[in-house]
C-alpha positions as CSV (number, residue, x, y, z in Angstrom):
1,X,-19.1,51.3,-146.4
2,X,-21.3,54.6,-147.1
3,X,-24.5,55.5,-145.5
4,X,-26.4,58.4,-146.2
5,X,-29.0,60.7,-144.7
6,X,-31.7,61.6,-147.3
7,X,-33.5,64.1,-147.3
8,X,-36.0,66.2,-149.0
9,X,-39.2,64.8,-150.4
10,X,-42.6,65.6,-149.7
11,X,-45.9,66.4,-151.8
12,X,-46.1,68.9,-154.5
13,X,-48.2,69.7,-157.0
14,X,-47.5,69.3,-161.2
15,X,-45.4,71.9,-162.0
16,X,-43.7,72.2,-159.0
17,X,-40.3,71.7,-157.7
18,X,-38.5,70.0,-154.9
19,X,-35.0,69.3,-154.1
20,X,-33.6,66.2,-152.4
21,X,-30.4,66.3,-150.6
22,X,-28.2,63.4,-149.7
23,X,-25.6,63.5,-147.1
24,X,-23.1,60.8,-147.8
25,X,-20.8,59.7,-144.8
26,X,-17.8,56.6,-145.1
27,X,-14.4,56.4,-146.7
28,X,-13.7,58.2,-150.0
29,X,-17.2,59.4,-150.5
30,X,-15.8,61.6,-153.4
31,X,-14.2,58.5,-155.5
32,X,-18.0,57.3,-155.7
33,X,-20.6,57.8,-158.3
34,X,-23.4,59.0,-157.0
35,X,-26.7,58.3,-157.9
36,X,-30.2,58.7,-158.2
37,X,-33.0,55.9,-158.6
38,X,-37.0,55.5,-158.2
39,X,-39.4,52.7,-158.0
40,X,-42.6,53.3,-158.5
41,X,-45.2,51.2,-157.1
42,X,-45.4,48.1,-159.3
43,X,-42.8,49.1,-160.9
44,X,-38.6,48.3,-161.5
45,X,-36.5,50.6,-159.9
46,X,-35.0,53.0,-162.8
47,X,-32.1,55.3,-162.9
48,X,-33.0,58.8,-163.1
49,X,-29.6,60.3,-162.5
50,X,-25.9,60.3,-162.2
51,X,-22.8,61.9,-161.6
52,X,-19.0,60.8,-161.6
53,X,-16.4,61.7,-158.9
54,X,-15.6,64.1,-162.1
55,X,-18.7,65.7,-162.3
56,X,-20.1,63.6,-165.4
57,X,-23.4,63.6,-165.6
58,X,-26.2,61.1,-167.2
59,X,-29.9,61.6,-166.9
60,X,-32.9,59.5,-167.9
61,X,-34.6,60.7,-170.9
62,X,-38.0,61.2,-169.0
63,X,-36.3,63.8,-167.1
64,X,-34.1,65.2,-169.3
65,X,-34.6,69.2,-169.1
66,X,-36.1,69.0,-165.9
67,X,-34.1,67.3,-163.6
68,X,-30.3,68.5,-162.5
69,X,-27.7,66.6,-160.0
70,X,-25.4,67.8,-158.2
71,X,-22.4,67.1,-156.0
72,X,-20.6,69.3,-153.3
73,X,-17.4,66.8,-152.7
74,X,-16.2,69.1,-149.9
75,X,-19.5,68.6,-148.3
76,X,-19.9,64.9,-149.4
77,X,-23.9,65.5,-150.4
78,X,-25.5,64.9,-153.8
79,X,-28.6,67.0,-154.8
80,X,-31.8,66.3,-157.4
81,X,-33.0,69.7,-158.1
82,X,-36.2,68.5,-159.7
83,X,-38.5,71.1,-162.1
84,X,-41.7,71.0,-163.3
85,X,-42.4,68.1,-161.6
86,X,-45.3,65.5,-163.4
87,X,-47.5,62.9,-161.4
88,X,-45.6,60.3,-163.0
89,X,-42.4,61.4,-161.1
90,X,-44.4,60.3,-157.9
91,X,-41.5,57.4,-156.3
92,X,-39.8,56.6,-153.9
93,X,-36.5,58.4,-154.5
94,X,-33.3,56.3,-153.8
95,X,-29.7,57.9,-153.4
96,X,-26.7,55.4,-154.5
97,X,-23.0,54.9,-154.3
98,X,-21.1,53.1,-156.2
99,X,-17.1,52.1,-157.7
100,X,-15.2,49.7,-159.2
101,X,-12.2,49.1,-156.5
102,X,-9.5,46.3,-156.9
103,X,-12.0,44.2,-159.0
104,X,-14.7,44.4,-157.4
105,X,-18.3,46.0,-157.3
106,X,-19.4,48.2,-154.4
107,X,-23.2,49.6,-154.5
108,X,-25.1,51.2,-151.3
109,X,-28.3,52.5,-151.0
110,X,-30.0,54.8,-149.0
111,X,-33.5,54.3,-147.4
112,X,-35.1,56.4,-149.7
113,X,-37.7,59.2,-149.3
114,X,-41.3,59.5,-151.1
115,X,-41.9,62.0,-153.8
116,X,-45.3,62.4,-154.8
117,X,-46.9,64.9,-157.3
118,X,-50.6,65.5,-156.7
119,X,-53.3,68.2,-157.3
């Protein structure tokens, strides 16, 4: 089991930038690839970044250039430093966990925390 403590969103204006945190707390946090996801309203909820226990990362093309994630492992806590933010990054922002372990498939998600980007 991993639960997390998110942290970080807020209103900014286009342009701007913001930086959500996520504080990840269970066994073997660091074995876990962590995650970012967003669901717009009316929307699917997307992946927008990604990075392996290695420090592997994949991004979304839409944020590609603007976006970076990072993990401290000592620290357990994965970060979305977002730049030059555009209205349609306005979602909530989720934070995920997730392995392959013995077989099987373990995914956890945090409760998520708004971002919206408005002049």
């Amino acid at each position: 089991q991993v639960q997390f403590v998110e942290s970080g969103g807020g209103l900014v204006q286009p342009g701007g930038s913001l930086r959500l945190s996520c504080l990840a707390s269970g066994s073997d946090v660091s074995m876990y690839v962590m995650a970012w996801y967003r669901q717009a309203p009316g929307k699917e909820r997307e992946l927008v970044a990604a990075i392996s226990s290695g420090g592997t990362t994949n991004y979304a093309d839409s944020v590609k250039g603007r976006f970076t994630i990072v993990r401290d492992n000592a620290e357990n806590t994965v970060y979305l430093q977002m730049n030059s933010l555009k209205p349609e990054d306005t979602a909530v922002y989720y934070c995920n966990a997730a392995r392959y372990l013995g077989g099987n498939y373990f995914s956890y998600w945090g409760q998520g925390t708004q971002v919206t980007v408005s002049s």
